[in-house]
C-alpha positions as CSV (number, residue, x, y, z in Angstrom):
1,X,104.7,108.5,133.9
2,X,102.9,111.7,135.8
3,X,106.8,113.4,134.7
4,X,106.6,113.5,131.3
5,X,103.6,113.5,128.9
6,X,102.5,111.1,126.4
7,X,102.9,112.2,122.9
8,X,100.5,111.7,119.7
9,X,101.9,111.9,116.4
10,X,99.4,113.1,113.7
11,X,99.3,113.2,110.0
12,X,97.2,115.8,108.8
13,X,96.9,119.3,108.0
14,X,96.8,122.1,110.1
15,X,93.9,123.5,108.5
16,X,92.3,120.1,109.4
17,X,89.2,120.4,111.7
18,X,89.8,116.9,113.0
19,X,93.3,117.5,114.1
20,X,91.9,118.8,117.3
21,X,89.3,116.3,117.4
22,X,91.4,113.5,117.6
23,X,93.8,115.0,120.1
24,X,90.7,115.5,122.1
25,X,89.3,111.8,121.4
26,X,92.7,110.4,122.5
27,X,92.8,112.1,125.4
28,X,89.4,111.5,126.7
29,X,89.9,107.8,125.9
30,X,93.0,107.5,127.9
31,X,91.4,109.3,130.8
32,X,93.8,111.9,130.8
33,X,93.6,115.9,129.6
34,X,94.8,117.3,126.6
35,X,97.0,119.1,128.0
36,X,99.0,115.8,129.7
37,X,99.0,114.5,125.5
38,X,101.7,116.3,123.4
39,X,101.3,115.9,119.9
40,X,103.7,115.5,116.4
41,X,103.0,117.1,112.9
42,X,104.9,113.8,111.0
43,X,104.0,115.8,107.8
44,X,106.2,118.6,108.7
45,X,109.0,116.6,110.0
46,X,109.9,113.3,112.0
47,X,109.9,114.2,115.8
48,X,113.5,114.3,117.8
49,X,114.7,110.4,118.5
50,X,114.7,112.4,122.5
51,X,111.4,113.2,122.2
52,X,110.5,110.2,121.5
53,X,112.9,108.2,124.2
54,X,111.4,111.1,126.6
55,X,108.4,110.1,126.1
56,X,106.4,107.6,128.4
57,X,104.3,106.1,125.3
58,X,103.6,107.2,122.0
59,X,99.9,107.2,119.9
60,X,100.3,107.6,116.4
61,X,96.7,108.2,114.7
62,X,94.4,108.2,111.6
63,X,94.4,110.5,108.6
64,X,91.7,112.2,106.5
65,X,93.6,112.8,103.7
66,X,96.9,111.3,103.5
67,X,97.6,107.7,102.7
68,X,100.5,104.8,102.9
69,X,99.4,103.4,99.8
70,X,99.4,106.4,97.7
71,X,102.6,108.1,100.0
72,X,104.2,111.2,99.2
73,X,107.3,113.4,100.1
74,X,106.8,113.0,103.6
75,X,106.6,108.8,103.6
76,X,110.3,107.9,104.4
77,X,110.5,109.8,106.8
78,X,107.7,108.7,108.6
79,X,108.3,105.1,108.0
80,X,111.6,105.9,109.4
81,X,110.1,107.0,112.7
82,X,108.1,103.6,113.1
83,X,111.4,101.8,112.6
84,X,112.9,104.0,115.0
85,X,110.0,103.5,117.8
86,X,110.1,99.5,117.2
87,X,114.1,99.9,117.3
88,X,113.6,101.7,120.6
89,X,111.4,99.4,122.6
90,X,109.5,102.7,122.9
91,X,105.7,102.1,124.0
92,X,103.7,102.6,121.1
93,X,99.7,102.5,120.5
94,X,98.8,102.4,116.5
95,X,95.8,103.1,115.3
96,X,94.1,103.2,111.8
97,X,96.9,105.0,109.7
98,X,99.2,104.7,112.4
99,X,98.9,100.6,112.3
100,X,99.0,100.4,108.3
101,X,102.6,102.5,108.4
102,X,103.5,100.3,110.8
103,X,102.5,97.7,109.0
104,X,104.1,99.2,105.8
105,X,107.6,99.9,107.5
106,X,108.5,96.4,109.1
107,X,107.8,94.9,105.8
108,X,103.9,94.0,106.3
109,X,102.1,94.6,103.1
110,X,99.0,97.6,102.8
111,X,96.8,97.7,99.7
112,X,93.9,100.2,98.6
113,X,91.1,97.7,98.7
114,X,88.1,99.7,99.4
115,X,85.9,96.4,98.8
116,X,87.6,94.9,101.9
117,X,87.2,98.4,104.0
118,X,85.1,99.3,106.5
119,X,83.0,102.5,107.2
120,X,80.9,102.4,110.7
121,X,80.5,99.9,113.5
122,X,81.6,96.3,113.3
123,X,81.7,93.0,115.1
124,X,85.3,91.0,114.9
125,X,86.2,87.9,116.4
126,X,89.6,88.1,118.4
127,X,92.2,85.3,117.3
128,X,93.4,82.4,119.8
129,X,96.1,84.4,120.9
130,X,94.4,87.4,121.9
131,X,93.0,85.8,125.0
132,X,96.5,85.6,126.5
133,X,97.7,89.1,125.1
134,X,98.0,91.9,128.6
135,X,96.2,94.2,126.1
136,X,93.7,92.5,123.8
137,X,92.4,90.1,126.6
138,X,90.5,93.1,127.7
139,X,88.4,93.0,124.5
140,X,86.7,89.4,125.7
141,X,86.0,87.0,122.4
142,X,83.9,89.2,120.7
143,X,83.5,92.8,120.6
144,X,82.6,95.9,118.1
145,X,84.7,98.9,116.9
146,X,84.4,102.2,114.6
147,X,86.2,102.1,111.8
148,X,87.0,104.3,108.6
149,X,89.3,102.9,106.1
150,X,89.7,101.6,102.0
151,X,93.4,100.7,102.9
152,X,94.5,97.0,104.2
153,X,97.1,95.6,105.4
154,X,96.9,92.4,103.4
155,X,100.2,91.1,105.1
156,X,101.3,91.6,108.5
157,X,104.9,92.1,109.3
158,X,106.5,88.6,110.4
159,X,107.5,89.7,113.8
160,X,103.4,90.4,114.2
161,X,101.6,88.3,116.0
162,X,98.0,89.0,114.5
163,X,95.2,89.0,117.5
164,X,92.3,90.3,115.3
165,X,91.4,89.4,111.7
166,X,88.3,90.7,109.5
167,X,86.1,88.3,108.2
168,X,88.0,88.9,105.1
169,X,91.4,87.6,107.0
170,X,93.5,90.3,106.6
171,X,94.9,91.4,109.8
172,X,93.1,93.9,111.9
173,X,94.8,94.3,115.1
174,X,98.7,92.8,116.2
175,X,101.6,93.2,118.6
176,X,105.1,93.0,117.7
177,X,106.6,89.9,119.7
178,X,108.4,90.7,122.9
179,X,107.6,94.7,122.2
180,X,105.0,96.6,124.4
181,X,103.7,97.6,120.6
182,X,100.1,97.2,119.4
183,X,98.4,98.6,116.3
184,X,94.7,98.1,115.2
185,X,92.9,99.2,111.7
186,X,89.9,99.9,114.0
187,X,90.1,103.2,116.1
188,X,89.4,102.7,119.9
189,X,90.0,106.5,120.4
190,X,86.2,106.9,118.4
191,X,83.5,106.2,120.1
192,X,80.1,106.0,117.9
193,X,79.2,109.5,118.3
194,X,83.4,110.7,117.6
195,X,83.2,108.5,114.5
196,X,79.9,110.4,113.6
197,X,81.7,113.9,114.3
198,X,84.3,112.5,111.8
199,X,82.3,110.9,108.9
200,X,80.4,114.3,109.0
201,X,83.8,116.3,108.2
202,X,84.6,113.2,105.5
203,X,81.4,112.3,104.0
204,X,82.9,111.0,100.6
205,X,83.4,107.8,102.7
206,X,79.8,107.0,103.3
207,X,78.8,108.2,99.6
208,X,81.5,106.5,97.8
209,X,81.6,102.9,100.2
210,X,78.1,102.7,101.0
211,X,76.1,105.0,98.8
212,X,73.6,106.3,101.9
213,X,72.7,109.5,103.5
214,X,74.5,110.0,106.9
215,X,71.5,110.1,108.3
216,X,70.3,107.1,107.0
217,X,73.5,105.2,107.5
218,X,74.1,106.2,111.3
219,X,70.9,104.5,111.8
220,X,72.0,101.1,110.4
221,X,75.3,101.0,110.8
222,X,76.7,102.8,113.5
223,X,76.2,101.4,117.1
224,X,78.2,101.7,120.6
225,X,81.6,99.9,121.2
226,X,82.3,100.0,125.0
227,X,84.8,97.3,125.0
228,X,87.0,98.8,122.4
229,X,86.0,102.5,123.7
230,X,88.3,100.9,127.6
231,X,90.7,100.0,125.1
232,X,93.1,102.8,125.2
233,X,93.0,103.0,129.3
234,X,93.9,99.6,129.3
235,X,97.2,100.1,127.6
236,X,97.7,102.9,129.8
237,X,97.2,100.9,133.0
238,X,99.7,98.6,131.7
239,X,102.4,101.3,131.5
240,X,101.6,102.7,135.0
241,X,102.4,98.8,135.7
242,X,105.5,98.8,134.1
């Protein structure tokens, strides 16, 4: 693992001020610099299958302003690279976005719900299964997470085995069976002052899903979430395991 670097694939913009931010939030929840994370424009173009075999894990993130749901030119392509990842045993972490293409590509099922999505800091209850999961056991019964999302993944792709569900039920964290491949909705690379940094660069969240000044709103509904914050070094403690 110290031979090669660990590689994020992102989905935004390069003018995007939270491109950097979220390289930086990965990195600093991993415990490692950002210089030891390499990362993928998936909008430009799907990254070499030997960049991704060469690499010791792969993140794939969230997105501002791009969605599964609503696709675009650039979809296939990127659904294509989950396949390929799942196809090549490849370590992979998943996270908001990341986990709903995911989702999408091995025939799980996202929809734009924004009723059912979540904007801030919130409690989940981790399924049966999650208590015996390398990964998700870390997270205890009980723990809270930052979140930012309208889009669901209403059905979870068969070979999933869901560990977290909203009170809702739709599926909010999984691994694919027999694959070292997790993806959650909620984003363990935020803590509650990165999700701040990000609802501040995409307030149209909290005006359109809540209706409440920022202000206002980070001081009912955002709070700290250190179990999911260790959530990230956890799965790379498992590959320097491996």
């Amino acid at each position: 693992m110290a031979d090669a670097r660990l590689l994020l694939i992102q989905i935004r913009d390069d003018d995007d001020a939270m491109r950097a931010h979220e390289h930086e939030c990965f990195a600093a929840h991993l415990g490692i610099s950002v210089d030891e994370l390499a990362t993928w424009n998936l909008l430009k173009a799907p990254p070499p299958v030997s960049l991704l075999e060469s690499s010791p894990a792969v993140l794939i993130g969230g997105s501002g302003d791009y969605s599964v749901v609503r696709g675009g030119p650039w979809l296939a392509a990127a659904l294509d690279t989950m396949r390929r990842l799942v196809d090549g045993g490849i370590p992979t972490f998943a996270s908001c976005w990341g986990f709903q293409a995911m989702s999408a590509a091995l025939g799980g099922r996202v929809e734009h719900l924004p009723e059912c999505g979540h904007v801030g800091t919130f409690e989940f209850t981790c399924e049966p299964a999650a208590q015996s999961d390398p990964l998700m056991q870390t997270l205890g019964s009980a723990f809270r997470a930052q979140l930012g999302h309208e889009d669901v993944v209403t059905r979870a792709p068969a070979d999933a085995q869901v560990l977290v569900r909203s009170q809702q039920g739709h599926c909010m964290a999984w691994r694919l069976k027999g694959l070292p491949i997790w993806g959650t909705q909620f984003h363990p690379e935020l803590s509650d002052k990165d999700l701040m940094v990000r609802l501040r660069r995409y307030p149209q969240y909290v005006r359109d899903i809540v209706g409440m000044s920022l202000d206002a709103f980070e001081a009912e509904h955002i709070a700290p979430s250190p179990d999911a914050d260790h959530l990230l070094g956890a799965f790379k403690a498992l590959l320097q395991r491996q």
